[in-house]
N, C-alpha and C positions, 0 to 999 in steps of 0.2 A: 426084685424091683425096688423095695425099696435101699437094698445097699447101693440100687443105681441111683435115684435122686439124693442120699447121703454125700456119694461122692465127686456129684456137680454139684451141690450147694457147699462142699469145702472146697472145690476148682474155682466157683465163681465167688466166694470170700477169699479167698490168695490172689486172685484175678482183681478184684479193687481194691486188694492190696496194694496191687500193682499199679492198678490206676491209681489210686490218692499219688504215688509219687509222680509220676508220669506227669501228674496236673498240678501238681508243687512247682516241676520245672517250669511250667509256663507261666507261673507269677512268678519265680525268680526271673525268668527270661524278661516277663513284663517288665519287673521293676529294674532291668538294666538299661534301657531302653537304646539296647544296640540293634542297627537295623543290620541286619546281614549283609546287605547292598555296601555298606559300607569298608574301604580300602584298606584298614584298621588292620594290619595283619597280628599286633599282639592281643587284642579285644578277643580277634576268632579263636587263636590260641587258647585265649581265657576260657571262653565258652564250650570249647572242646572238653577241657581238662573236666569241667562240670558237668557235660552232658556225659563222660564217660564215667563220672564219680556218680551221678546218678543212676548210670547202667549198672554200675558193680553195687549199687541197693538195691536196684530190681532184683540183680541175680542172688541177693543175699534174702531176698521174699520169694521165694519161688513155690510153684507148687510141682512136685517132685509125686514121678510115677512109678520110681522103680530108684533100686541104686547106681546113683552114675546118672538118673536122667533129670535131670531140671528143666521147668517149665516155667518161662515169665515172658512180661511183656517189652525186652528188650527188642524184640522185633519190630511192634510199634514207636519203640525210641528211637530205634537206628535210623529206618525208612527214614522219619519225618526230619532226621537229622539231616538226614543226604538230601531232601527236596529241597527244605527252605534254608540251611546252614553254611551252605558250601563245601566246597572239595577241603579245603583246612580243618575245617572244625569236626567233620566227618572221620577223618580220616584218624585224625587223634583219637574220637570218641572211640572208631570200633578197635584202635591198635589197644587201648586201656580195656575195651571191654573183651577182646580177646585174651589177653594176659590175665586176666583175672578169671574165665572160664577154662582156661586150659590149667590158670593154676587148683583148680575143683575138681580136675580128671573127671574119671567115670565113664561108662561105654557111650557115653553121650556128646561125649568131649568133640568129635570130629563136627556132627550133627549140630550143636552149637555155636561151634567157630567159623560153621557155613553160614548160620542162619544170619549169625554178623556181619558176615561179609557182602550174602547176599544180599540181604534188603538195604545196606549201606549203599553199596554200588545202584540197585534198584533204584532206591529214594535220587542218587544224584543224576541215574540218565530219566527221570521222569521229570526234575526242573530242569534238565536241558531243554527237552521235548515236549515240553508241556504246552506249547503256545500253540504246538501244529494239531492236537487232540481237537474232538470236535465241541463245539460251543454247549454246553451243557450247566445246571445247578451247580454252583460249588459244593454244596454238602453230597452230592451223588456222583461229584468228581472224584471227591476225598474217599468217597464210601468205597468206589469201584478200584480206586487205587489200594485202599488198604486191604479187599480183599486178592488183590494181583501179589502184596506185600505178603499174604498169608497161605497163599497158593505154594509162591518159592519157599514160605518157612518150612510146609508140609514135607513138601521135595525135599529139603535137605534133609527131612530125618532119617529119608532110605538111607544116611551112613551110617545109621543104628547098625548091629549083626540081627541082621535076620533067622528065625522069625519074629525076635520083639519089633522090629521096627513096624511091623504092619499093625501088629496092636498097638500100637503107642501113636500110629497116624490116626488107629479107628479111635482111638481114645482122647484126640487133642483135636477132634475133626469139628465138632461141636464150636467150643469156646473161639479158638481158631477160625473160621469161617464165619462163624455166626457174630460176636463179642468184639472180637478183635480188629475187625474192620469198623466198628460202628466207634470204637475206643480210639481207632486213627481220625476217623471221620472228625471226631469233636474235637480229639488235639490239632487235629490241622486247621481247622477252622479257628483255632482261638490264637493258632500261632500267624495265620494268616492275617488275621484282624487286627494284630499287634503290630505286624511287618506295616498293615497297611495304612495304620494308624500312625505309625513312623515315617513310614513316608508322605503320607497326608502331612503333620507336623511339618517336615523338614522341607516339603514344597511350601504349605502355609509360611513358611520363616524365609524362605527364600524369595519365595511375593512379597512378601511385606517388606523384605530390602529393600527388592529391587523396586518395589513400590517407592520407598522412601527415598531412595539415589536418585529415580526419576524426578520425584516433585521439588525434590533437593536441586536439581540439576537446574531447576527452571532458576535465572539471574533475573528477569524482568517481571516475574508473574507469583505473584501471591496464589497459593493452592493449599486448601485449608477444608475440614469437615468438623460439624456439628453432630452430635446426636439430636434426639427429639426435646432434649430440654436443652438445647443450647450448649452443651458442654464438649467444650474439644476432643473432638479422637484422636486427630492426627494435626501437622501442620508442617510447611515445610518451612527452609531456612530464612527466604527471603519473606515471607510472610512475620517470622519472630522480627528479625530484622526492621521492618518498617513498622510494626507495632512499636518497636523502642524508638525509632528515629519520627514519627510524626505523633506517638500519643506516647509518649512515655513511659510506656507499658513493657515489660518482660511475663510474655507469657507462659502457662502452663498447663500440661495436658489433664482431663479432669477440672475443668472450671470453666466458667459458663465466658462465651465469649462476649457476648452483650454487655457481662460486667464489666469492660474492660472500654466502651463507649458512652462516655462520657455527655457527649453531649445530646442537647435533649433531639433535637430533628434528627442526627444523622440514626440515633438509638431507632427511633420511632421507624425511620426508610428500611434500617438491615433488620429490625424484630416483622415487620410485615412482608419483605423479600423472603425469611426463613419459614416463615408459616404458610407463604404462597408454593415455596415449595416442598414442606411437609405435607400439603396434599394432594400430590406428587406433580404438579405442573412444573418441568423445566422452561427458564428461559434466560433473556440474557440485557441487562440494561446498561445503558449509559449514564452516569452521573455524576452532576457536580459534586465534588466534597464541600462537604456544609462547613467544615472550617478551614477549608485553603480555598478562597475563589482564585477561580479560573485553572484549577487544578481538575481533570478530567481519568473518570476511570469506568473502563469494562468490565461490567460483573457476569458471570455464568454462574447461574445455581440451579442444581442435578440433585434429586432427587438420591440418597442411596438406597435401596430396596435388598431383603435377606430373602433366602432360598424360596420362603413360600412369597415372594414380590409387596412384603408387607414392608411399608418406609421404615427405616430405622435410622435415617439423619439426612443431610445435607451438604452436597460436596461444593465448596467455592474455588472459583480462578477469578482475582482480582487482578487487571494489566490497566496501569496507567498509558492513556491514550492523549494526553493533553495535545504534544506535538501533532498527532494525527488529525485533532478536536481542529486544533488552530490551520490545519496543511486544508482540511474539509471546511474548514469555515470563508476560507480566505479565497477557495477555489466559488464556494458558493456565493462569496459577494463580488467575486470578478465573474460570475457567468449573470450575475445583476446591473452591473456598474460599468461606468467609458471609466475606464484606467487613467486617463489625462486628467480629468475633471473631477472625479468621483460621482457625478451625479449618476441615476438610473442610466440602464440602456435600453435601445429598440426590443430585445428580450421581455423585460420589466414593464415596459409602454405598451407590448402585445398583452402581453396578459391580464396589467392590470386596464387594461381599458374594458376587457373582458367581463371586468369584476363591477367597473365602474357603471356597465351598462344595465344597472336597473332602476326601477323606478324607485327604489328609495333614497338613491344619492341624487335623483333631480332636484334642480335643477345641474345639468354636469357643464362645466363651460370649461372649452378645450383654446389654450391659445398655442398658437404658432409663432416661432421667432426663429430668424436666420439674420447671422451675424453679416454686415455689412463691410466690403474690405477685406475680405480673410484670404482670399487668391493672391492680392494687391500685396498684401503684409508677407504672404511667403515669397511671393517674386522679388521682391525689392529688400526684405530685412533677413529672410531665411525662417526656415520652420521653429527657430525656438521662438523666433517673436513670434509668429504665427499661433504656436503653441500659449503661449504667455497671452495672447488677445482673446484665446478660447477658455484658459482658465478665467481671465477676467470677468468676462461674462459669465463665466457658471457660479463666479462668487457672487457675484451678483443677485443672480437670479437667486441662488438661493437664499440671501438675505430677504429679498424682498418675501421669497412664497414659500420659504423651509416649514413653516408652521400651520400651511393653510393650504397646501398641495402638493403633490410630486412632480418634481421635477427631470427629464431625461433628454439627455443628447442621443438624438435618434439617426443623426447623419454628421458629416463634414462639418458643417455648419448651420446647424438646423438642431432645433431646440423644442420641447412641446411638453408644455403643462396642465398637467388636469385639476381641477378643480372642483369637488364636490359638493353638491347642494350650495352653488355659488350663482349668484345672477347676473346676466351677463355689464352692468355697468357696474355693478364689486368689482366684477375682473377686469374692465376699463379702465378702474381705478387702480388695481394694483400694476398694471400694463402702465399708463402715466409715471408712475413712481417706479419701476423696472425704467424704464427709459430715462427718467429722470438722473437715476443712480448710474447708471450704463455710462449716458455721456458725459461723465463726468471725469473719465478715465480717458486716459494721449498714452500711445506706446511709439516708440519710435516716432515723437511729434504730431500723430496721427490720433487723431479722435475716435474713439470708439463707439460702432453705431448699432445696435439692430433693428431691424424691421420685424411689428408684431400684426400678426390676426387675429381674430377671432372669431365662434361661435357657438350656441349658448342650446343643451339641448333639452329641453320640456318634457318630450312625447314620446311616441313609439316610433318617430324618425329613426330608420336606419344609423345607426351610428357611426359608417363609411362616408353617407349623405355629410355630417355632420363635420367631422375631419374637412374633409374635399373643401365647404363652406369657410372653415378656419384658414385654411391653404390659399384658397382666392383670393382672403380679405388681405391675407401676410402678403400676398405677391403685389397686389393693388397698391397697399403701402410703400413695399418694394420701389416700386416703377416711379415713384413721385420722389422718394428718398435717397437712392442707391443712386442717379446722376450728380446730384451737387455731391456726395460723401467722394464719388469716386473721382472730381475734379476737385476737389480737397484732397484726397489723397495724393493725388497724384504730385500737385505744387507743390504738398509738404514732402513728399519724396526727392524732387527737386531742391526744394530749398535745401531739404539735409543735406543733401550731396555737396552745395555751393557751401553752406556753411562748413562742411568736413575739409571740403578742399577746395578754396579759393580759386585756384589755378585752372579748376572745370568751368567755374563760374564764368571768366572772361573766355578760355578757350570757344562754350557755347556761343560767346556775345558773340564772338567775333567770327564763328562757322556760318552764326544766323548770317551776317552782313555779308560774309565770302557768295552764299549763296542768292540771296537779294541782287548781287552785282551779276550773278552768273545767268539768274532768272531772266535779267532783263536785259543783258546779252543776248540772248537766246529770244528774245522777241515774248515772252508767254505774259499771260493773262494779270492785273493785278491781284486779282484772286487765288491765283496760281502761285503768285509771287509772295505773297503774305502766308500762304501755306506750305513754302519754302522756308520763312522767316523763322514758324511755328518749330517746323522739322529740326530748322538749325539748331536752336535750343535745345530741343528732347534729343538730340540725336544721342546721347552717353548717359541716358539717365538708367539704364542698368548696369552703369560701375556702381552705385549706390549698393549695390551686394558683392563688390567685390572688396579685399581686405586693405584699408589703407596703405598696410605696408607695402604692401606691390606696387599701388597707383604712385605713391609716392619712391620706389626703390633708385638708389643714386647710379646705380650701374648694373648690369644686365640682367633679363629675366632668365631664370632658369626652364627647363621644359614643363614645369609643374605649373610654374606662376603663369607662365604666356597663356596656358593652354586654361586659367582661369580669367585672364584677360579676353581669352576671345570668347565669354561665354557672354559678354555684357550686350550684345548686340541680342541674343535670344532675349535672354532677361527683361534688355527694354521690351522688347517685342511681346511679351506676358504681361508685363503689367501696362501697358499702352493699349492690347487688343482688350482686354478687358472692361474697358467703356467703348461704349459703340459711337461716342461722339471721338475719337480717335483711334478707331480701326482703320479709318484710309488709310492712317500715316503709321500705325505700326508697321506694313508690310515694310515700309522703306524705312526704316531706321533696322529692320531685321538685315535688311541687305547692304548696309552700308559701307561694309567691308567686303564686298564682292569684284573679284578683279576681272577687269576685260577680256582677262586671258582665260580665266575658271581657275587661278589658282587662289581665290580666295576664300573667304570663311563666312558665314557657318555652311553654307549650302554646294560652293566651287558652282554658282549660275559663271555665264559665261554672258560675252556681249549684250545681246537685246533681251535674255532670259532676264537681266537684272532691272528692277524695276526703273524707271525713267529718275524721277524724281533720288534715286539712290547711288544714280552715276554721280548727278552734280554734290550729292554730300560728301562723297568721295573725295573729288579732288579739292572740293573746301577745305574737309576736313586734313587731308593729307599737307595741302598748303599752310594752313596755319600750324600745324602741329613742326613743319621745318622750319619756320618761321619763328617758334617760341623756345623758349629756354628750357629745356627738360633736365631733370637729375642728373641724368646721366650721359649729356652731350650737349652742346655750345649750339644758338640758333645756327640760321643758315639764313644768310644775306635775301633779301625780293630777287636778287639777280640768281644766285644760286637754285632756290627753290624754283624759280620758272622755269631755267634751267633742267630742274629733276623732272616737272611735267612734260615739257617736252621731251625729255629722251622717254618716258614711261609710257607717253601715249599711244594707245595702239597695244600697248601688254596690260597694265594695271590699270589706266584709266581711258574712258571713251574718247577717240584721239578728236570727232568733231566739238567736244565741250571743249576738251582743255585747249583745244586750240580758239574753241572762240573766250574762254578762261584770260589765255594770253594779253588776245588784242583787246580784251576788254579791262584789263589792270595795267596792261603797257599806256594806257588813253588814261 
């Protein structure tokens, strides 16, 4: 008994013999820090050439049972070579470790050169196959493998001559089984740990590239992180970049970024953003830069958190937004503001009246104004005057109330100022001085008018009540106001016309007179007849929006120009219907180029369809118009022209006028 514990305690001192070197390889291995994954075919080379120079030390420590038999731990070398090393480096090792056992002879020599072969080939079909194995510990994966590894060593000794081989299996059964799988177990695990450590690294280094390519990539966006004292981890290009171009800064990784803001507010904003999110609140603000006004930027600060979610810095995206600042600003004071004028809009008027409805801005006094003339001024001058008559007044108005209410164009031509904690004869008085300034201003010869309301609110009156109130007093005004403006208008639309072009001036005088003679031919009223006189006159006073150069062209209209010539009979007709003390007469001046036949304009009415009063302007007007000298062709004699009505009557003009026309200019 005891020569049998004698001679396992000198198997297992030759046995960590074996292991001390076995576990040398794996700090050499450590310290080369080749991953076997790696394409490297002269590296595996390398490490061949050592795992087999390693094996021919084992074999040169052996613990030897007999002559010819050697016993080490190149079985555990080989296997683990073939699992984690690949088919290269395997393959060297066992062709070295075979040449050096064969060069040892001995009855052991065949049994040996298996055992190399075997657990080599073993180790590489078990890292083929290893991923289909079933999910278990890694130390009881290693374990179970390296007793499979020492299984085959066992088998290969049957090429011992029998009968040693059976004693030398019963005799190696122990260390082999027992030792020797537990001696793979650790080498794999440490060789494992290394691989995975190499690859952990080499993913770690591949993150952190493509990390860096990405934040690199960004052209528009500053991306940058802090530790917990401020001091830069990382930072991408464009971030270095605009530190040099707006603070003059080149910075650098390891140094505090704070240091490097200078001034004292914007210092104070980004040192309380970095401690908002050091305790771990993400979020994302908008801000002016404190030393570029009107310079606008996006910040996001993310919290960054390590394994156990403990913060350990600060990740920033700085994106200048200014354009977006000014695209969002611009959108927010047009969804406030009439675009013509710049005052408030019905938007702005809804809401802040809203605002206005409490009892601490009472007394509130709301007035109402609607410009006077504004239909008149686009029918007769065109919408830029038009336009131009609506700025006027809004400059106005807001000289008078910029300081002391708001003011908003709520319609067309409707206007309405609120007034807070204002009593209603303050606001009388700024109303006086608004009007006072108002008419003060002529566009196109025309005086500029509006009509204002008002009313004033105390109480817990409805504030719809109150409006409605202001709205009655504006119209009230209106109705007293709005007839002389709109017979002022009207004559200075007239007169500009005479004054633009003389030639309309007499042509009118003298339609008035043609029809006067036709009036009272025709037997009718002098009332009638004097309302004839009126007609004569306005009958062309919407050429006033048509272009001098046409009215005046020396020779022929083109299709463009005619077709703006015959728009003047509407025209009159819009701004004449627009006072009701000349609505009779607009219809007939609308129709006064309407032929007997229907082939005339604007409408093609036909005989009795066309109004009475608009047949005689017709051939008034057609008479004197052949009658007078035009640009672009020589009169035509009294004999001539009476001539044209008579052959026309009956197609272009009413044959019973122009014939009583006739005999009453032949007399």
């Amino acid at each position: 008994m005891t020569e049998f514990f004698d001679e396992i305690s000198k198997i297992i001192i030759e046995l960590i013999n074996n292991a001390v070197l076995l576990f040398a390889l794996v700090f050499v291995y450590g310290a080369t820090n080749f991953n076997p994954s790696s394409k490297e075919k002269l590296k595996k080379i390398l490490l061949g050439l050592a795992v087999g120079g390693f094996a021919i030390l084992v074999m040169m420590s052996p613990w030897q049972a007999g002559q010819g038999l050697i016993f080490d731990t190149r079985s555990v070398l080989l296997s683990i070579t073939g699992a984690f090393f690949g088919v290269i480096t395997t393959i060297i090792a066992a062709i070295i470790a075979t040449i050096y056992r064969i060069s040892i002879g001995g009855v052991g020599v065949y049994a040996g050169v298996l055992t190399i072969l075997f657990t080599s080939g073993f180790g590489l079909l078990w890292a083929k196959y290893r991923h289909r194995l079933p999910k278990m510990p890694v130390y009881l994966e290693f374990w179970a493998f390296g007793v499979i590894a020492h299984i085959i060593t066992l088998l290969c000794q049957l090429a011992i001559p029998w009968p040693v081989a059976f004693d030398v299996i019963r005799r190696i059964s122990f260390p082999y089984l027992g030792l020797f799988p537990i001696f793979t177990s650790i080498l794999a695990i440490a060789i494992d740990n290394q691989i995975n450590r190499l690859d952990a690294h080499k993913k770690l280094k591949e993150q952190q590239l493509l990390l860096q390519a990405s934040i690199d990539s960004s052209i528009a966006m500053e991306i940058f992180a802090v530790d917990k004292n401020y001091l830069y981890l990382t930072f991408n290009d464009f971030h270095v970049q605009s530190m040099h171009k707006y603070y003059g800064k080149d910075i650098v990784k390891d140094t505090s970024y704070l240091d490097y803001i200078e001034d004292e507010h914007m210092h104070y904003r980004i040192k309380s953003f970095l401690d908002k999110a050091l305790k771990g609140e993400s979020f994302t603000r908008i801000v002016e830069v404190e030393t570029t006004k009107g310079k606008y930027l996006e910040e996001l600060y993310t919290p960054i958190r390590d394994e156990e979610s403990k913060i350990i810095g600060v990740t920033i995206f700085s994106q200048e937004i200014t354009e977006r600042k000014q695209h969002e600003e611009s959108i927010l004071y047009l969804s406030y503001h009439d675009v013509l004028t710049g005052l408030y809009n019905r938007r702005f008027y809804t809401e802040e009246l809203i605002r206005l409805d409490q009892k601490e801005y009472y007394p509130l006094s709301i007035i109402m104004g609607d410009i006077n003339g504004l239909k008149i001024m686009n029918d007769a001058f065109g919408h830029d005057a038009g336009d131009l008559l609506l700025k006027t007044v809004a400059d106005e108005l807001k000289s008078v109330f910029s300081k002391t209410a708001e003011v908003a164009r709520i319609g067309g031509d409707e206007f309405v100022i609120l007034l807070q904690s204002t009593y209603k004869q303050e606001a009388l008085n700024f109303i006086e001085k608004a009007k006072q300034q108002i008419e003060n201003n002529y566009i196109q010869g025309m005086r500029v008018s509006v009509s204002f309301g008002i009313e004033t609110k105390n109480d817990d009156t409805p504030i719809n009540d109150t409006i409605k109130l202001a709205e009655d007093d504006m119209y009230k005004h209106k109705l007293i106001e709005v007839s002389s403006i709109r017979n002022e208008s009207i004559k200075t639309i007239l007169h500009t016309l005479h004054v633009k072009n003389p030639r309309e001036e007499e042509h009118s005088r003298r339609v008035s007179e043609y029809c006067v003679m036709i009036g009272e031919a025709l037997g009718m009223r002098q009332d009638e007849i004097d309302l004839l006189k009126v007609i004569g006159n306005l009958h062309d006073i919407g050429k006033i929006a048509i272009d001098e150069t046409i009215l005046n062209k020396p020779g022929s209209l083109n299709p463009e120009e005619w077709a703006a010539i015959k728009r003047h009979p509407e025209i009159g007709y819009r701004i004449l219907s627009s006072a009701p003390e000349y609505s009779e007469i607009a219809l007939d001046i609308l129709s006064h180029h309407e032929r007997w036949d229907g082939h005339g304009y604007p409408q093609g009415l036909k005989e009795s369809e066309i109004p009475y009063r608009s047949r005689i302007i017709m051939i008034a007007d057609a008479f004197d118009a052949m009658t007078s000298t035009r640009p672009y062709r020589n009169k035509f004699s009294f004999e001539e022209a009476i001539a044209e009505i008579l052959k026309n009557a009956g197609t272009q003009f009413d044959p019973v006028i122009a014939k009583k026309f006739i005999e009453s200019f032949k007399k």
